[in-house]
C-alpha positions in Angstrom: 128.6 102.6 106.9 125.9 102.3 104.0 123.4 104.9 103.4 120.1 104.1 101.9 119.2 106.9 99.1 116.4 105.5 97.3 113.6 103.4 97.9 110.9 102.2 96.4 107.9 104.4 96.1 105.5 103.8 98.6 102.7 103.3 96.5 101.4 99.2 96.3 100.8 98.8 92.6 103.8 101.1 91.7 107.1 100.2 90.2 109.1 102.7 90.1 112.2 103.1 92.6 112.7 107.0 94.1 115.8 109.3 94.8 114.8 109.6 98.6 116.2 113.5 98.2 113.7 114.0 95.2 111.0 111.7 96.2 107.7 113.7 97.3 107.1 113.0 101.1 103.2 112.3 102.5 102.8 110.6 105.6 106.5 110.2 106.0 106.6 107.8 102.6 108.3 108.4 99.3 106.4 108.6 96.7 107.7 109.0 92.7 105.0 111.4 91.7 101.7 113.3 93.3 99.8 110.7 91.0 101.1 108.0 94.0 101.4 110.1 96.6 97.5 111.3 96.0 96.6 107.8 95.5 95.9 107.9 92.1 92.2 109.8 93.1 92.1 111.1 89.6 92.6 108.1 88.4 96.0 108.4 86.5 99.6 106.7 87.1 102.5 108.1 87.6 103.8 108.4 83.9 106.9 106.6 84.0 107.4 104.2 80.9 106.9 100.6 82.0 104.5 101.3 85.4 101.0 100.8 85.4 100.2 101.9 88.5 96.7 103.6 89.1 94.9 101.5 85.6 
C-alpha cells in the first residue's frame, strides 16, 4: 500500500507541490506558505522561484 505525502497546495493560483508533514494546515488543506494559507490578504505570493501566485 501507497501513501500519499505531498500534495499540491491548496491554494487555486499556486504552483507549488507541499511535504504534507511540513505543509501549514487551515481548514484541513495544505498550504506551502501563510502567504496561501492567508489567502494572499497582503497581497504577496508565496516566494517560491517560478509561482506567481497572489500577483
Amino acid at each position: 500500500m501507497t501513501s500519499v505525502t505531498q500534495m499540491k497546495c491548496a491554494c487555486e493560483s499556486c504552483l507549488c507541490v507541499v511535504s504534507l508533514e511540513s505543509a501549514i494546515k487551515k481548514d484541513g488543506k495544505p498550504y506551502c506558505s501563510e502567504a496561501c494559507a492567508n489567502g494572499h490578504s497582503n497581497g504577496s505570493g508565496c516566494g517560491h522561484t517560478g509561482c506567481t501566485c497572489g500577483s
